[in-house]
N, C-alpha and C positions, 0 to 999 in steps of 0.2 A: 190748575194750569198743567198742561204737557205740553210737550215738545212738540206736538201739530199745530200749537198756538202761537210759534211764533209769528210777528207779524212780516208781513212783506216787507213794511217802510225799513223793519231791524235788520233785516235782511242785507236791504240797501245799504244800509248803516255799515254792515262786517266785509264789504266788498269792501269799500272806502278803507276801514280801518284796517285790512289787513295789509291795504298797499301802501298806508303808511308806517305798518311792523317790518316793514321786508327786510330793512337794513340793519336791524338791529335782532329781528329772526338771523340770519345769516353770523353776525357776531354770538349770540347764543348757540349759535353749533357749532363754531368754533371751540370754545370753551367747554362743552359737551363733548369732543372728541379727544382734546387734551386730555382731560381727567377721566376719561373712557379707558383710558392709555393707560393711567394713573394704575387706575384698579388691577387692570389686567397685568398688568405687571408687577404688582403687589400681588396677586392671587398666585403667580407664577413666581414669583422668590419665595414665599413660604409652602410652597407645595400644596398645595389645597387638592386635596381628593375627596373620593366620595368616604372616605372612612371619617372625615371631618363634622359630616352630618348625622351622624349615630345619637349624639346624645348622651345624658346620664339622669342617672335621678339620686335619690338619696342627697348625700354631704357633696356629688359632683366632682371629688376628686381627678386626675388626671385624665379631665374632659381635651380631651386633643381638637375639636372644633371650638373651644370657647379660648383654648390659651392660645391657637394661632390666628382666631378672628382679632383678638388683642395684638398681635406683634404685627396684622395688617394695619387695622386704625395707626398703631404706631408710626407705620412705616408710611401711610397716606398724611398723615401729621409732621411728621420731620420729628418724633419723639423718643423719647426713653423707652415710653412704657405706654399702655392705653388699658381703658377697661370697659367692655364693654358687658353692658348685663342683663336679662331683663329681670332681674331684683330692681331695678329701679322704675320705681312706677310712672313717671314721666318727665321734663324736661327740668321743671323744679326742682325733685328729687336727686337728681345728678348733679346740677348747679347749686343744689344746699351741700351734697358732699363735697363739692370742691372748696367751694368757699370755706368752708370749716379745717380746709385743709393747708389753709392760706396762714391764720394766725392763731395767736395761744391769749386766754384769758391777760387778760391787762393790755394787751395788743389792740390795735387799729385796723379795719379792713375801711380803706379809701373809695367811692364810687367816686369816676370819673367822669361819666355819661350823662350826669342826673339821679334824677331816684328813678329806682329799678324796677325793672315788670311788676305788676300789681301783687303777684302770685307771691313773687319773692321777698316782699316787706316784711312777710309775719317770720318768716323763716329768719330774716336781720334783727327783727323787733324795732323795726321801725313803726308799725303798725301792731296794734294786740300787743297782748302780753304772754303770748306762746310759750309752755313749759319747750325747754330746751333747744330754743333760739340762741342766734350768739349773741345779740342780747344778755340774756339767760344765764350764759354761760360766762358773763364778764369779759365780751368782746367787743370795743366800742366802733364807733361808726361813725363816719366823717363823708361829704358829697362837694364834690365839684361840678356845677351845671356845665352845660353846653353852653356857646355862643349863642345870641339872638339868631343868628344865621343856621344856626345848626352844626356847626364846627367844633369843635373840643379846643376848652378854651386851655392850650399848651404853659403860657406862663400862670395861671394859676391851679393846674394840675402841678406842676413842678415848686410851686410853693409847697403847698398839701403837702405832698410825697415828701418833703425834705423834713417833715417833721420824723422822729426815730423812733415814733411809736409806732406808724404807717408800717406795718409787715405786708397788708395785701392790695393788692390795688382789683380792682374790679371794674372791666369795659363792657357793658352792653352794645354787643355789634347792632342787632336790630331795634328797631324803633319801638315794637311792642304796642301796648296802647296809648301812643305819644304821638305827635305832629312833629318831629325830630324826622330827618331822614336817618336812614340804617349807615353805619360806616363802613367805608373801603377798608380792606386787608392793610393799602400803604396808608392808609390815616390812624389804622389801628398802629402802622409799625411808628408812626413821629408821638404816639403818644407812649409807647412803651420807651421809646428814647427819650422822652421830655423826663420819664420819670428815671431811666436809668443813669441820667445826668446827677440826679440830686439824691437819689436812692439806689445802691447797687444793689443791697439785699432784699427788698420789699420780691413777693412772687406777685407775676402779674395774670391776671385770668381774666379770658375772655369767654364771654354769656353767648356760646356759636348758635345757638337756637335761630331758625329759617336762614344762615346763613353759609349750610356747608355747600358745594361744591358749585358756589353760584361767581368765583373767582378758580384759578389755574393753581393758586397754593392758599393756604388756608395763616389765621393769625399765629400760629404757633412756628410760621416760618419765617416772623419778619420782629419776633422779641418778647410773645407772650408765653409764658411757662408752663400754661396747663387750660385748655379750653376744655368746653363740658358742652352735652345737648342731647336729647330725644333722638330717638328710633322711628317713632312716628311723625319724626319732621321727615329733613331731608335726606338723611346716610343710612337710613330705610329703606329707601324706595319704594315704597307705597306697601309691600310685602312684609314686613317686622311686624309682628301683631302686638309687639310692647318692648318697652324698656330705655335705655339710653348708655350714655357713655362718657369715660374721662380719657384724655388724653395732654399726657405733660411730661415734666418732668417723672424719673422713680420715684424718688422723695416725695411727691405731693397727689402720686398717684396711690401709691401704697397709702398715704393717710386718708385720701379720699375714701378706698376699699374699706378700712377701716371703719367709717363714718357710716360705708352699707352695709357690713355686716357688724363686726367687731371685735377691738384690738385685740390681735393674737390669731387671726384667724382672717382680714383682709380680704384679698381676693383668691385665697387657697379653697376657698367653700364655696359654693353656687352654682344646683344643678342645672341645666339646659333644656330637660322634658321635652327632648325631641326639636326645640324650634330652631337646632344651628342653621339647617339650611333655609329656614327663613331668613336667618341673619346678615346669611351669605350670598344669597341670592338677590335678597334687599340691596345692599350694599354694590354689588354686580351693576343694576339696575339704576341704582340713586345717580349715575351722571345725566343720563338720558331722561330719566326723570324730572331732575331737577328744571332740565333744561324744558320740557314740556309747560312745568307748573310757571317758568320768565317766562315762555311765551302767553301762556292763559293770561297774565299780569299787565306785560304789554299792549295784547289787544285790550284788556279792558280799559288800560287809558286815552287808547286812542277813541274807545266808542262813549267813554268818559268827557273826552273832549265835544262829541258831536251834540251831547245832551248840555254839554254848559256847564259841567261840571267840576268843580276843582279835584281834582286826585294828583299823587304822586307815589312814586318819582313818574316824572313826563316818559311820553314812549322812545325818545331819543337820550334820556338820561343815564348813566351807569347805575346799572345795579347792585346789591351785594345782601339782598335777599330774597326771601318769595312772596312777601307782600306788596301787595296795594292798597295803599289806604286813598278811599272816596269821601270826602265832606260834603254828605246831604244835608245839613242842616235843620232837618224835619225829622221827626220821633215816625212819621207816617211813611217818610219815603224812604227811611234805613227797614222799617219792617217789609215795605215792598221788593226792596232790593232784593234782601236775603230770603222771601219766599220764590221770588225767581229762580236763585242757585238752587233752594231746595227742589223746589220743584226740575229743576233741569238734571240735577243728582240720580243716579243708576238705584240706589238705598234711599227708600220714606220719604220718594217723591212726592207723595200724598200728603205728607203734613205739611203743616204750618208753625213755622217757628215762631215763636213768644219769649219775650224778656223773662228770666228767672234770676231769682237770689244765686249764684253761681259761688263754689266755696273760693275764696280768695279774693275778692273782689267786693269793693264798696258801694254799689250800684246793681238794678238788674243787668243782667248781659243778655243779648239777645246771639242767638248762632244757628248758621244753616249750616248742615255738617251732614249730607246725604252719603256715608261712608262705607268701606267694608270692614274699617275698623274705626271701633271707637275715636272719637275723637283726634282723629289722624288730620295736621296739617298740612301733609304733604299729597291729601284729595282735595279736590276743590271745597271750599268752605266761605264763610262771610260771620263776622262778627264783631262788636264792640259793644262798650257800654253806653246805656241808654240813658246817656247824659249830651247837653248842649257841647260841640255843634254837632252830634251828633254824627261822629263819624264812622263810618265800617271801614272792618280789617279785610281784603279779600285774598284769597292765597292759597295756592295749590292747583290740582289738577293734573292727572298721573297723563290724561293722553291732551295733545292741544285741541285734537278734535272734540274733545266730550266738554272740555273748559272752555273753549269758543260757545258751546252750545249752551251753558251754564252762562256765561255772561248774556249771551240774545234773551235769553230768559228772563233775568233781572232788568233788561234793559224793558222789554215787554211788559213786563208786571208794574213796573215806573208809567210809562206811558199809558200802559190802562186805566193808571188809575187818575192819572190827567186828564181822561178823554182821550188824548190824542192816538 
């Protein structure tokens, strides 16, 4: 398939959905301008020059682009301290440091969301038996589901949390691979209150992966201590070629650093190999960005709707991440879908994506990820695992235009193979 294969009917189809995006495009730039603002003004209180972009190599020592890219995230955060690094190899990686940084052997780290992204089990030992999980390490582990509705069920997080072994508490903002919608920033802030009712000292962390700059302030302004997420999501902007980031309190940042490199040495070591102004440029970029990959998301539920199909969040719903999740129901017509993105993707439009054993995950996973960098969620992409009902994760999209054309794509590939 390419892009001269769209068909005409789809066509018809994106005129319709985009004039049901309008209102909620226009709210999206809204939001995009605010935290446009954000950054620039952040790049502009810690002086960013070009001497920021030099780099180091070796041990990294008194890297001036790496220790003021950290007091921006801080300063975008409402925090102490931030860390940003590409020592960490992806969004996991960053979210197991924080976590570790949450509580001490004989301690209790609380999820409040549910069980946690697939990825992150082995690293809790909820799943496997991982050498140096917190598991592992004699960290035990306690879960509060969601509501049937998908709400955070407040009095029985605040039971949980009143126990005084509960040191961490742990919120997954996005849905991940779950039928749960992603949570708002103010629903994050009544659950950090529910527990600061019954636990003052528990640290509370939020899982910020696909959900930075998709709200005007982020969870760490409204009672969470220290959130964590990837570079090749959204505080990226499609430009980071790797790594991630913590931002929280001192206390629980330094332990995080800690966790990446090692005690006595935290984040004083960690060279740059040249990629600050990726980092900074990423970051520069990530409002406008982000705001491209809502709208990619948007239209695809509206053109989601014309096929009959369930997806969410609805085109008129709030957002507070970059996913869209579509419930095909069929093992045939999730591979349709996502050879459509691939094929509509700039990178290996040619192939055809197939389920694979994928490392952290209990099923095959199938992924279209046509990217300039590896596995970047914050380019258009499509994946889930290839388990009943069957649903894909869709997300990203650095311009709207090439993510419009990406969804016409998948919706073509659907229909071809109907006939219709």
């Amino acid at each position: 398939m390419k892009i001269a294969d769209i068909q005409p009917k789809v066509a018809e189809m994106a005129k319709l959905a985009e004039d049901a995006c309008r209102e909620q495009f226009l709210e999206i730039d809204r939001v995009a301008e605010i935290n446009t603002r954000r950054v620039m003004e952040a790049f502009q209180d810690k002086r960013v020059s070009d001497s920021c972009f030099a780099g180091t190599t070796g041990y990294g020592y008194d890297d001036l682009g790496r220790d003021t890219l950290d007091q921006i995230y801080a300063q975008l955060f409402g925090t102490e301290a931030a860390l940003v690094r590409i020592g960490f190899v992806n969004g996991t990686h960053a979210l197991t440091a924080a976590m570790f940084a949450l509580s001490k052997p004989g301690e209790t780290v609380l999820a409040v969301t549910g069980t946690p992204y697939d990825t992150l089990r082995s690293a809790i030992g909820i799943s496997g038996d991982g050498f140096g999980s917190l598991k592992f390490y004699g960290i035990d582990y306690a879960q509060v589901d969601l509501l049937p509705n998908g709400n955070a069920d407040l009095e029985g997080i605040a039971r949980a949390a009143a126990d005084p072994k509960v040191t961490g508490v742990m919120i997954q903002r996005s849905r991940g691979y779950g039928e749960r919608k992603a949570l708002t920033v103010a629903e994050i802030g009544e659950i950090c209150r529910a527990v600061r009712k019954v636990n003052a000292k528990a640290h509370i962390m939020v899982d910020n992966c696909y959900g930075e700059f998709t709200d005007v302030i982020e969870p760490t302004h409204v009672g969470a201590d220290i959130v964590a997420g990837s570079l090749i999501k959204n505080p990226g902007g499609g430009i980071a070629p790797t790594g991630g980031y913590v931002a929280g309190t001192k206390e629980l940042v330094d332990r995080a650093a800690m966790r990446l490199t090692t005690p006595g040495i935290g984040g004083e070591c960690g060279s740059t190999l040249g990629n600050n102004r990726l980092l900074f440029q990423g970051l520069f970029m990530a409002p406008h960005i982000v705001a491209q990959a809502l709208k990619t998301a948007v239209f695809c539920a509206a053109m989601m709707d014309q096929m009959g199909l369930e997806s969410s969040p609805t085109v008129n719903e709030k957002r507070s991440d970059i996913i869209q999740m579509i419930k095909l129901g069929d093992a045939e017509k999730m591979k349709r879908f996502c050879l459509g993105i691939q094929a509509g993707a700039p990178v290996d439009s040619y192939v055809t994506p197939e389920p694979w054993p994928m490392p952290g995950y209990d099923c095959p996973v199938i992924m279209a990820a046509g990217a300039f960098v590896q596995g970047s969620s914050i380019e258009l992409s499509a994946d889930g695992p290839m388990r009943e009902p069957y649903i894909v994760y869709m997300q990203g999209g650095l311009t709207y235009e090439s993510g419009k054309l990406g969804i016409m794509m998948a919706v073509s590939a659907m229909l071809e193979a109907e006939g219709a």
